[in-house]
C-alpha positions as CSV (number, residue, x, y, z in Angstrom):
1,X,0.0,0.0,0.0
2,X,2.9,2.3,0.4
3,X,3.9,2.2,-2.9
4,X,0.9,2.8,-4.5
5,X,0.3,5.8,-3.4
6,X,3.4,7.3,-4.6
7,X,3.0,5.6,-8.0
8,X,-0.8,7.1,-8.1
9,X,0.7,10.0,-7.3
10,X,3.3,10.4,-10.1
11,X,0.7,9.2,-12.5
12,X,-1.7,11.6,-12.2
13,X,0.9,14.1,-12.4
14,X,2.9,12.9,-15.7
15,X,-1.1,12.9,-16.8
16,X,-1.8,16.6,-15.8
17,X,1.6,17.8,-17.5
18,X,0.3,16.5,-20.6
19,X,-3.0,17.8,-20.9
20,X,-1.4,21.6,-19.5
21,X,1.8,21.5,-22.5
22,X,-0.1,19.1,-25.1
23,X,-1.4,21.9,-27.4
24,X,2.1,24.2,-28.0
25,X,2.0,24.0,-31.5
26,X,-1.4,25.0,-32.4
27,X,-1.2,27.6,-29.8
28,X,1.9,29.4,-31.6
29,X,0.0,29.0,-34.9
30,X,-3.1,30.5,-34.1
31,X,-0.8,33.4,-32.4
32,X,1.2,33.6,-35.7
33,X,-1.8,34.2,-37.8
34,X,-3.7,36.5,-35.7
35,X,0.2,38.4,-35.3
36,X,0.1,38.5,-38.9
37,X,-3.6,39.7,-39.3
38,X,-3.2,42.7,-37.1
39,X,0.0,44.4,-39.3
40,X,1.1,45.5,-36.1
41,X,4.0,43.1,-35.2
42,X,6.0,42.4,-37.7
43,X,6.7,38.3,-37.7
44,X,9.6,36.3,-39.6
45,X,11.2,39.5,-41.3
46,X,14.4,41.0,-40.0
47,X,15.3,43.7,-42.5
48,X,11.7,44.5,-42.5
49,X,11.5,45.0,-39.2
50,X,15.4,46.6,-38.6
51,X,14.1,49.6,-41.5
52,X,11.0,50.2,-39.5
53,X,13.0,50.6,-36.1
54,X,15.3,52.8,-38.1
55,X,12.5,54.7,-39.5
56,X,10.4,55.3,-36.2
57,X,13.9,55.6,-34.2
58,X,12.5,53.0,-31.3
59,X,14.3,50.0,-30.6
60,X,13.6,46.2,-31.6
61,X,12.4,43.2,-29.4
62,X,13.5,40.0,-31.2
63,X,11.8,37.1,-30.0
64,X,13.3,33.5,-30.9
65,X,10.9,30.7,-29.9
């Protein structure tokens, strides 16, 4: 009986992980398209972006994921 419990215990956990991290992808994808829908952010275009920062004379936040 005592080592079910822990093995119930690390179960349920490796279970919860999944279903909280399980959707990443579609996530970022949905993000990407509604990024790209607004014109506001500029996604996946570095001289694009680099004139722009140039031309307002604010600085750039690069995000890598």
């Amino acid at each position: 009986m005592k080592i079910i419990a822990p093995i119930l215990t690390f179960a349920i956990l490796i279970c919860a992980a999944l279903l909280c991290f399980g959707h990443g992808d579609e996530e970022v994808a949905e993000d990407q398209e509604l990024v790209k829908a607004t014109g506001y952010w500029i996604y996946n275009d570095l001289e694009k972006g680099i004139a722009q920062a140039e031309k307002t004379k604010q600085p750039m936040l690069i995000v890598f994921r």
